[in-house]
BALUMSE-678189 format. One record per residue (C-alpha): x, y, z; residue number from 1; residue in one letter. Coordinates in nm, 4 decimals. Example, Ala and Ser with C-alpha at 12.3 -4.5 7.8 and 13.67 -1.06 7.14 Angstrom:
<recs>
          X          Y          Z     i   aa
     1.2300    -0.4500     0.7800     1    A
     1.3670    -0.1060     0.7140     2    S
</recs>
This chain:
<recs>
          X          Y          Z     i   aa
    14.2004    11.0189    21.7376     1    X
    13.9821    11.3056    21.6852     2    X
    14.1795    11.4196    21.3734     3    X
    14.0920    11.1091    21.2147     4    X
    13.7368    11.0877    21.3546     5    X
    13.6772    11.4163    21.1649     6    X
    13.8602    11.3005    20.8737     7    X
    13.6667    10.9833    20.8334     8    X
    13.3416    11.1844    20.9133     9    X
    13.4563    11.3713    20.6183    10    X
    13.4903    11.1611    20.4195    11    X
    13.1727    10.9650    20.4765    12    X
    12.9989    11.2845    20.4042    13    X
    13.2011    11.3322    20.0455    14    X
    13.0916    10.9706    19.9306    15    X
    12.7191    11.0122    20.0616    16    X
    12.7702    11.3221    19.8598    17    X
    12.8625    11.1579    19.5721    18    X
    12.5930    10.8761    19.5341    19    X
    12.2882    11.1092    19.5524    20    X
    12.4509    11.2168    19.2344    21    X
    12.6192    10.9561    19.0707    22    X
    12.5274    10.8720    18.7426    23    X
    12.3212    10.5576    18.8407    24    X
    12.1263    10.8212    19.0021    25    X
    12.0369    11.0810    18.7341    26    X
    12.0015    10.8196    18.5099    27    X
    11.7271    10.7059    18.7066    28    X
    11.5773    11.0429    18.7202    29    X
    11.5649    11.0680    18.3448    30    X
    11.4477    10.7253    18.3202    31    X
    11.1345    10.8280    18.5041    32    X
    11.0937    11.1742    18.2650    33    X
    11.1467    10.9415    17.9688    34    X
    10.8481    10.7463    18.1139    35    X
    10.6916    11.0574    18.1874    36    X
    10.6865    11.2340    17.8141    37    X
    10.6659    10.8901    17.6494    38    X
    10.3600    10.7575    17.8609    39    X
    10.1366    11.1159    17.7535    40    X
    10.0348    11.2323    17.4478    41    X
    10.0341    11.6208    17.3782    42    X
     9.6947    11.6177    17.5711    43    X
     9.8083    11.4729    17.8618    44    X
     9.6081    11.1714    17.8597    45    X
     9.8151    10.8276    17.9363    46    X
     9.9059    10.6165    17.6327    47    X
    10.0412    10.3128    17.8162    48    X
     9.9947    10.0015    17.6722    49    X
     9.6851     9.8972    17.9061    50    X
     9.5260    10.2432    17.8601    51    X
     9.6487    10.1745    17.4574    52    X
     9.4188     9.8505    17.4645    53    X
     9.1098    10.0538    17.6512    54    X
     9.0579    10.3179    17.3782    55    X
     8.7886    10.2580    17.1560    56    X
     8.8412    10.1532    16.8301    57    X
     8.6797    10.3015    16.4917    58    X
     8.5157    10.0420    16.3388    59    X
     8.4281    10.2331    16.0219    60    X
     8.7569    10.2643    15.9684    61    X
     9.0006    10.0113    16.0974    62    X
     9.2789    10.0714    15.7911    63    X
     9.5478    10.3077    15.7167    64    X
     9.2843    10.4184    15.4751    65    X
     9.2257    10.8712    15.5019    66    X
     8.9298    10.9729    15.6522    67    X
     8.8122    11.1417    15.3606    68    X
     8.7662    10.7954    15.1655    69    X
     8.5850    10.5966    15.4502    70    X
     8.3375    10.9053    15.4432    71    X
     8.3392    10.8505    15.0951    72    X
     8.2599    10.5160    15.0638    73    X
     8.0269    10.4999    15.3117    74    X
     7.7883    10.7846    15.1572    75    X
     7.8225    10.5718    14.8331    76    X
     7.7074    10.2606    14.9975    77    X
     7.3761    10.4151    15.0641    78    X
     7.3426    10.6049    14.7474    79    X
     7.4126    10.3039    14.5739    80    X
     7.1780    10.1082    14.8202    81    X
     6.9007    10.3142    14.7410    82    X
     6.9321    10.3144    14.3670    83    X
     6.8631     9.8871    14.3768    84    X
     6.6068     9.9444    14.6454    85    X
     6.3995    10.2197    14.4462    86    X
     6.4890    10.0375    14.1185    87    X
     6.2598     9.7410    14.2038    88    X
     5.9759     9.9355    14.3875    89    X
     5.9696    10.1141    14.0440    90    X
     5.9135     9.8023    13.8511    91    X
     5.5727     9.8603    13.9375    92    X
     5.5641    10.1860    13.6992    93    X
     5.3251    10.1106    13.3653    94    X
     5.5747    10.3576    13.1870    95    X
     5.7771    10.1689    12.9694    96    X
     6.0876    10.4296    12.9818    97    X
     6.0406    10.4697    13.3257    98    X
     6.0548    10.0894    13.3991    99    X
     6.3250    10.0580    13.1538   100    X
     6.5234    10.3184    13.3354   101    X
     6.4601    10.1547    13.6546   102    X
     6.5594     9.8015    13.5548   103    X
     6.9005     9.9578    13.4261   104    X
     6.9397    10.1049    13.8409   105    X
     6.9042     9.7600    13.9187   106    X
     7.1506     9.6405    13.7283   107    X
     7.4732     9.8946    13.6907   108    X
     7.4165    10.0129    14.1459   109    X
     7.4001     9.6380    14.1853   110    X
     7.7458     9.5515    13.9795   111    X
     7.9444     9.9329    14.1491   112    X
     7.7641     9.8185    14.4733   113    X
     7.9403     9.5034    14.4259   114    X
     8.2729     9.6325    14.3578   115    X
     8.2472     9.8809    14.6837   116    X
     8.1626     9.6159    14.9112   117    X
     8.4977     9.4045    14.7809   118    X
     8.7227     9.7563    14.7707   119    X
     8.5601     9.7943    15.1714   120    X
     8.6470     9.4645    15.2427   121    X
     9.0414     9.5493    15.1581   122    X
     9.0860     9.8424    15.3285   123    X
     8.8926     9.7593    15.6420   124    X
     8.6150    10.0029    15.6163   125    X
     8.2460     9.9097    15.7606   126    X
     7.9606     9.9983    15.5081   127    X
     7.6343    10.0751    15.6172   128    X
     7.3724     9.8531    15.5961   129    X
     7.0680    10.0017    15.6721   130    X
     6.9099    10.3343    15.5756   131    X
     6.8666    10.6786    15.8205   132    X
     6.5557    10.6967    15.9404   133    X
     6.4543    10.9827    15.6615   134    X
     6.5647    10.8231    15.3774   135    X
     6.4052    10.4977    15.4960   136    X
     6.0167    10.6882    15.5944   137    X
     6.0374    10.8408    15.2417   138    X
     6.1004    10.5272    15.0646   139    X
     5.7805    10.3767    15.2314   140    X
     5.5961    10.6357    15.0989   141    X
     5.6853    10.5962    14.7315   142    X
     5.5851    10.2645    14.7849   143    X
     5.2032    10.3954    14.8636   144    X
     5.1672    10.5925    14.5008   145    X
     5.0982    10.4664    14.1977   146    X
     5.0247    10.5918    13.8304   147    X
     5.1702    10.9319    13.6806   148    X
     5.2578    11.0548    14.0543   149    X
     5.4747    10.8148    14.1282   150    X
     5.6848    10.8553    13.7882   151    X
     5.7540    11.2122    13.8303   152    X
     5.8474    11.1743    14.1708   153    X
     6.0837    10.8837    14.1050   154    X
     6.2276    11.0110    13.8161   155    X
     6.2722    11.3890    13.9669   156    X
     6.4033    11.1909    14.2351   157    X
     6.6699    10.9976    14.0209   158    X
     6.7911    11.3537    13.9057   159    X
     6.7958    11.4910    14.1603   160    X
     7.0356    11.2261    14.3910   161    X
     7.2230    11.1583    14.0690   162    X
     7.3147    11.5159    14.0448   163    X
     7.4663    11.5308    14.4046   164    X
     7.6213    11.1420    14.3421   165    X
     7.7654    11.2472    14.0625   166    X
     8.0001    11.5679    14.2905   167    X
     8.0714    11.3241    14.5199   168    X
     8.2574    11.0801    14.3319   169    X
     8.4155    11.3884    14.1558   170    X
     8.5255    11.5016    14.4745   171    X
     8.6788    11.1618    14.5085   172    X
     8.8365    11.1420    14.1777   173    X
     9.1887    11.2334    14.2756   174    X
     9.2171    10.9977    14.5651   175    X
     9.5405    10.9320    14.6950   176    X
     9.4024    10.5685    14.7623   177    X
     9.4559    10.3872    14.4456   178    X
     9.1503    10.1446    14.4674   179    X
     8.9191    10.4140    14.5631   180    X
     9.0728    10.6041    14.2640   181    X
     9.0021    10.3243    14.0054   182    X
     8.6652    10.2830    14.1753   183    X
     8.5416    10.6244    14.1120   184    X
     8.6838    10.6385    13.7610   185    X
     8.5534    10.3171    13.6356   186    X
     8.1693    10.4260    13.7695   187    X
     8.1572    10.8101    13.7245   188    X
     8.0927    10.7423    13.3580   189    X
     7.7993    10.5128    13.4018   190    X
     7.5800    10.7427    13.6908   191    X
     7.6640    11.0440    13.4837   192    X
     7.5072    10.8105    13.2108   193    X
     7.2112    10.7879    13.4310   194    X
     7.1984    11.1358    13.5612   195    X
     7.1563    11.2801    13.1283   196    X
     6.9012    10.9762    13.1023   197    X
     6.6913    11.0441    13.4287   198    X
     6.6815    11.4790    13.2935   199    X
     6.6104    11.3450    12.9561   200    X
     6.2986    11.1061    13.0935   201    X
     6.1657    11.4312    13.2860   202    X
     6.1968    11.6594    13.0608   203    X
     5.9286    11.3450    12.8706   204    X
     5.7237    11.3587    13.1833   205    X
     5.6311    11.6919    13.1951   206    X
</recs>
């Protein structure tokens, strides 16, 4: 009897053995790795699917569109913004060149501003509405001067933000996104067209 006692003790151990590493087993220890690497990112932070629904969202840009071409498009939102805006406070210019000029911002940032909004509305990308707080104080105060004063600094102005709109849609030229591409392309012509127009009226002015 004790031979088989020990046997059977021997054989209990061998199967206990066996089951803390049978393959039911590991496989439950690499489920819970699996879980492990799939449920961080490489920083460590959780990317379950509740923490997944937590994270805030980018409501500039909600597409698959680059970064590069939200920025984009939002910076020519404004620019195009302020054009329209400054257009009509400059109706009030007794220059007729001046007026004339102004009346054409109306017109072309109105149509690309248009265009933007409808390319924005495609790819998902939030355009600014309102101005910075800068841009929106020195706007006031072109409304305050009149005469001669206000024509030079209007029209410097026009060259001056023309100049800089025209790089940026350059620099945007070559976008990988087609629409943003065709965008560009289509207006680049038209403010460089204003940009030779607003140095030409200056050069008048002075």
């Amino acid at each position: 009897m004790k031979t088989l006692n020990v046997f059977g003790l021997l054989v209990i151990g061998v199967c206990t053995f066996q089951s803390c590493k049978s393959p039911e087993s590991r496989s439950g220890n690499g489920d819970s790795s699996a879980v492990d690497s799939a449920g961080t990112d490489s920083t460590g932070m959780s990317m379950s699917a509740g923490s997944k629904d937590s994270m805030p969202k980018d409501v500039t840009n909600q597409s698959a569109v680059d970064t590069e071409e939200a920025a984009f498009m939002k910076k020519a939102a404004v620019g195009g913004m302020m054009e329209v805006d400054l257009g009509k406070i400059a109706q009030k210019s007794t220059n007729p060149k001046v007026k004339a000029f102004a009346t054409q911002m109306v017109t072309d940032h109105t149509k690309a501003n248009t265009e933007l909004k409808a390319l924005a509305a495609k790819t998902g990308i939030v355009l600014p509405t309102e101005y910075p707080a800068e841009e929106k104080a020195h706007m006031d105060m072109m409304k305050t001067m009149t005469g001669a004063a206000f024509d030079k600094h209007y029209i410097g102005m026009m060259v001056t933000d023309h100049d800089k709109t025209v790089a940026l849609f350059k620099g945007a030229e070559n976008s990988q996104d087609k629409g943003v591409s065709d965008f560009v392309k289509k207006t680049l012509p038209v403010i460089t067209g204003h940009f030779e127009k607003a140095k030409t009226i200056q050069s008048e002015l002075k």
